[in-house]
VOGU-3710 file (C-alpha; in Angstrom, 3 decimals, decimal comma):
1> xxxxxxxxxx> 38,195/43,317/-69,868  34,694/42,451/-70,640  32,019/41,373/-68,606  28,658/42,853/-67,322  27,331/44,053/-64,088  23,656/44,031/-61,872  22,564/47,849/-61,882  22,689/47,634/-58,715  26,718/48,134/-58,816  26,331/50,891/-61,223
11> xxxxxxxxxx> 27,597/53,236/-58,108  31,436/51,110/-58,569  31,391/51,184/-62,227  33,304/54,726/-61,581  37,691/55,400/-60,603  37,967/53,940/-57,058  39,502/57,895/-56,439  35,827/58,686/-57,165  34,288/56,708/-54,888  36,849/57,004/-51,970
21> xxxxxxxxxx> 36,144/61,560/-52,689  32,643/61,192/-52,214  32,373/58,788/-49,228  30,445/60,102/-46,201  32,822/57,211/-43,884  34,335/59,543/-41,503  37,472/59,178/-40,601  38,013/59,096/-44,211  38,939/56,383/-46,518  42,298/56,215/-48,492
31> xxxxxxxxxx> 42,017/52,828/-50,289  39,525/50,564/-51,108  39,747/46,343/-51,494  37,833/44,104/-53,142  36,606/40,239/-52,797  35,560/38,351/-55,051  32,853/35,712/-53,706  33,337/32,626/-57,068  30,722/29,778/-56,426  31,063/26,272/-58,644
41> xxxxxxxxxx> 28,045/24,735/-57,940  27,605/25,315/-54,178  31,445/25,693/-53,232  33,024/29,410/-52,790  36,299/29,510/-54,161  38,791/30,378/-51,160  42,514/30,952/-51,357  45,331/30,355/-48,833  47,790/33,473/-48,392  51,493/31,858/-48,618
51> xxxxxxxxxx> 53,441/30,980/-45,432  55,673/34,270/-46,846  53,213/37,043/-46,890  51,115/38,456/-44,389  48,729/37,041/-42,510  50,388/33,643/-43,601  49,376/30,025/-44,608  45,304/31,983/-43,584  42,194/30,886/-46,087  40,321/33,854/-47,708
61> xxxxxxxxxx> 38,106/34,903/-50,906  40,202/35,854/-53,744  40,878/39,933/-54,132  43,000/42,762/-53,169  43,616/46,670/-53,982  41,889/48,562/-57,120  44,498/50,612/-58,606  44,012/54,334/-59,410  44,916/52,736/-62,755  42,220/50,823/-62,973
71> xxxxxxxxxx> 39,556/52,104/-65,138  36,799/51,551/-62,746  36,276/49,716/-59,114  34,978/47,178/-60,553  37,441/46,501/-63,385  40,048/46,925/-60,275  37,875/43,378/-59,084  37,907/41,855/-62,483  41,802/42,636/-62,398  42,958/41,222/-59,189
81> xxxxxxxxxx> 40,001/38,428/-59,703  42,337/37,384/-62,694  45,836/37,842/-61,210  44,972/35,947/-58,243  42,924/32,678/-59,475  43,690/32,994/-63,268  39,565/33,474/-63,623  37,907/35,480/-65,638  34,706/37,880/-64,450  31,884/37,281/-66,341
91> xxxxxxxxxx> 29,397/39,384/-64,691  29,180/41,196/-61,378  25,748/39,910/-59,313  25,699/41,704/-56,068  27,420/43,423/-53,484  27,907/40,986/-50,254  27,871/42,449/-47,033  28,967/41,021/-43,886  25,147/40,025/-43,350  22,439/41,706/-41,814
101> xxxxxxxxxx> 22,663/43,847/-38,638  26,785/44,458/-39,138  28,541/46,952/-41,088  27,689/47,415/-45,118  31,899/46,750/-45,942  34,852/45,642/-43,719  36,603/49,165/-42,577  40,741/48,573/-41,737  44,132/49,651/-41,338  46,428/48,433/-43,468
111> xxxxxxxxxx> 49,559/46,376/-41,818  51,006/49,403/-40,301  48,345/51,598/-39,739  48,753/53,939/-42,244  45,946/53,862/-44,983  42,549/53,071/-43,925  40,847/50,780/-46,068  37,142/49,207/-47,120  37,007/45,660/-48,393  33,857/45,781/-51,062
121> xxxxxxxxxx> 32,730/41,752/-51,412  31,105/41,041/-54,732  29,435/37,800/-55,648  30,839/37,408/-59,283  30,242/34,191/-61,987  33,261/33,391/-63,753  33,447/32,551/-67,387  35,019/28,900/-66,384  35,862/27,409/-62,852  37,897/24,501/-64,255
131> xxxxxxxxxx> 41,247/25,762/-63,976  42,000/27,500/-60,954  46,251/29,153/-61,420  47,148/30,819/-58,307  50,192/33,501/-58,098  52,794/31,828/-55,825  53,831/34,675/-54,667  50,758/35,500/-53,150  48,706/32,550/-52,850  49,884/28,519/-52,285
141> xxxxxxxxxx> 46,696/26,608/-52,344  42,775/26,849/-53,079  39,983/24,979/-51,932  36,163/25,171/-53,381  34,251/24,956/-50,181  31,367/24,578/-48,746  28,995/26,765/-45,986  29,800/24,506/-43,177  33,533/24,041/-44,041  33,433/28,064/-44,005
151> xxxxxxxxxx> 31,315/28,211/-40,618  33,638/25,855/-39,300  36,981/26,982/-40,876  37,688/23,030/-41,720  40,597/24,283/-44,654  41,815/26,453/-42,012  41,906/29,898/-40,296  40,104/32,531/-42,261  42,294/35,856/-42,078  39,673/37,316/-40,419
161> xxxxxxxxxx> 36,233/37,081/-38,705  34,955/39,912/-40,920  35,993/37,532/-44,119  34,567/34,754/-42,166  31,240/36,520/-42,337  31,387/37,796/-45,742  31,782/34,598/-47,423  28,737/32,934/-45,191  26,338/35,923/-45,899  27,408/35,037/-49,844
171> xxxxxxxxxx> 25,997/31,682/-48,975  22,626/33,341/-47,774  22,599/35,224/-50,875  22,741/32,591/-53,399  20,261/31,167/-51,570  18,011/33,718/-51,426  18,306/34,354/-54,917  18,028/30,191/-56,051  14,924/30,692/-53,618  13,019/33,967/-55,969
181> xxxxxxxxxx> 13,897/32,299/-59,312  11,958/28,959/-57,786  9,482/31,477/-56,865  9,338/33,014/-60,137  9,148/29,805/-61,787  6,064/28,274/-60,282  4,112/31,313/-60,441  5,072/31,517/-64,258  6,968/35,074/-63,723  10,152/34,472/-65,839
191> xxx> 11,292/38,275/-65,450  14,366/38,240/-63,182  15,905/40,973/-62,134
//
């Protein structure tokens, strides 16, 4: 897997056991999660759970466990990214939060309360958006939307409020950051960072 990353993520470029060992969350943390925020033009990729899983026939961003396997958190992303939507990571923006004044990452239980898990969102570009191939077995439908159909859950229920929020503070990202280049462009400063 190739693709490139903001240093700002240079903290998940490490094994997710890494991370999880040096985390000052108290309780501690025995798994991490990760979703992956896709934008085509101004549209988030989001993908509906199927009616046979957990949490069924509910709308969220594409993602799911890193693997101890997995060479680093953030190939763990690239991984399920893939498996999930057929995509391909390109290269890793920004962490998303669940927006200003809440919690940095989503803290849970898993479904019977026996590993307690962080969801990590990450605004990634995708090589190509055009061909979206979902795992059945996981996933039955996909929808590019946009901020209000999020804010209004118009495809459906997200699986959460915490997603909910996620994917909107992704919005505010992108357009905070179409907002700087703008910037940078009429005062002549081409250096992004």
């Amino acid at each position: 897997m190739e693709f490139t990353f903001d240093d700002s993520l240079a903290q998940y470029n490490v094994p997710v056991k890494t991370w999880l060992s040096s985390s000052p969350t108290r309780p501690p943390l025995d798994a991490m999660a990760t979703s992956t925020l896709i934008f085509n033009n101004d549209k988030v990729l989001l993908v509906q759970r199927a009616s046979t899983d957990s949490m069924p026939d509910q709308w969220e961003a594409p993602g799911g466990a890193v693997d101890a396997q997995d060479q680093s958190i953030l190939h763990g992303a690239a991984r399920e990214m893939r498996e999930e939507t057929g995509l391909v990571a390109k290269h890793f923006v920004c962490r998303v939060t669940l927006g200003p004044g809440r919690d940095e990452m989503d803290v849970f239980y898993n479904s019977t309360a026996t590993l307690r898990i962080c969801r990590l969102g990450l605004l990634v570009e995708a090589e190509s958006c055009d061909a979206v191939e979902l795992d059945a077995r996981e996933h039955q439908a996909h929808v590019w939307a946009s901020e209000q159909q999020v804010v209004e859950q118009a495809m459906g229920t997200m699986t959460t409020p915490s997603m909910q929020a996620l994917v909107v503070e992704a919005f505010c990202l992108r357009r905070q950051a179409k907002a700087r280049l703008a910037n940078d462009e009429a005062t002549g400063n081409r250096a992004l960072g």
